[in-house]
N, C-alpha and C positions, 0 to 999 in steps of 0.2 A: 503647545509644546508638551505638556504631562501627558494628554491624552494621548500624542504618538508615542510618547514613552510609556504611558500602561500596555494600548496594542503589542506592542516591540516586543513588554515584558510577558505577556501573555501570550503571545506566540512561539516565544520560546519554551516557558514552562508545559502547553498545549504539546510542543514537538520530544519533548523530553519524556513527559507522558505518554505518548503515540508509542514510540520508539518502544519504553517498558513493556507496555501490551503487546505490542508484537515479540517479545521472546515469549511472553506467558501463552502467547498462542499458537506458535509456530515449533515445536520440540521433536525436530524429523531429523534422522541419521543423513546426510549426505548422498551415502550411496544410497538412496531410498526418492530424491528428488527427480521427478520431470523434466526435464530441457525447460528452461528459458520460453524457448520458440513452441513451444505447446501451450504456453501458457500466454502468449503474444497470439498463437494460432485461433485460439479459441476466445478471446476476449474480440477481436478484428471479425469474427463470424458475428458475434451479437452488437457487432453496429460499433463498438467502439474505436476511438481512436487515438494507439501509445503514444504516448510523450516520452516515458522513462520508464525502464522493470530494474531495480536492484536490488541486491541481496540486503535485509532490514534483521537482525537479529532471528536469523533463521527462517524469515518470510518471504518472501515476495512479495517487494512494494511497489505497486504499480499506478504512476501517474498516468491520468490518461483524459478524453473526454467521453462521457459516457453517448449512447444510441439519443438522445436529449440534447446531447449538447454541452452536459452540464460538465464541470469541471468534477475530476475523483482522483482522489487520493487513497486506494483500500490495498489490505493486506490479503496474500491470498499462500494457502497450505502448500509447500514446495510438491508434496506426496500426490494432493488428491487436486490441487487447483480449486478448489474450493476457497471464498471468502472466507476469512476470519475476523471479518471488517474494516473499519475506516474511519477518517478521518471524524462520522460522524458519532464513533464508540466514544 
C-alpha cells in the first residue's frame, strides 16, 4: 500500500513539473501558432501514432506512440513544431 501511494505521489508531483516546463518553453503569441493538423500531419509522416494533441501551457502536448512503438508524451513549439521535450526532461 505505501509504495502505490509513493508511485501516486510521485506522479503527480512528475505532472506538476511537466506542466511548469512546458510554459518555460513554449512563449508564442496565438496568432503566430500552426494548425493543430500540421502538427498531427507531420508527426503521422515519421511513423507515429496520435492518441491526443492539446493545448499545455502554451505547447503542444502530444500523446502518442512513437515509429518504436514506444509510448511519448513530448511538448512541441506551437510556432515552429519543433520538440521542446518530454516526459523524459
Amino acid at each position: 500500500m505505501r509504495a502505490k501511494l509513493t508511485s501516486v505521489v510521485a506522479a503527480i508531483l512528475l505532472g506538476v513539473a511537466g506542466t511548469a516546463l512546458a510554459g518555460e518553453r513554449c512563449d508564442v503569441p496565438q496568432d503566430q501558432w500552426q494548425p493543430q493538423a500540421a502538427l498531427e500531419k507531420k508527426l503521422t509522416a515519421m511513423g507515429w501514432e496520435i492518441k491526443r494533441i492539446k493545448h499545455e501551457e502554451g505547447c503542444y502536448e502530444v500523446y502518442a506512440l512513437d515509429a518504436e512503438g514506444q509510448r511519448r508524451e513530448v511538448y512541441f513549439d506551437p510556432a515552429t513544431l519543433e520538440s521542446v521535450g518530454g516526459e523524459d526532461d
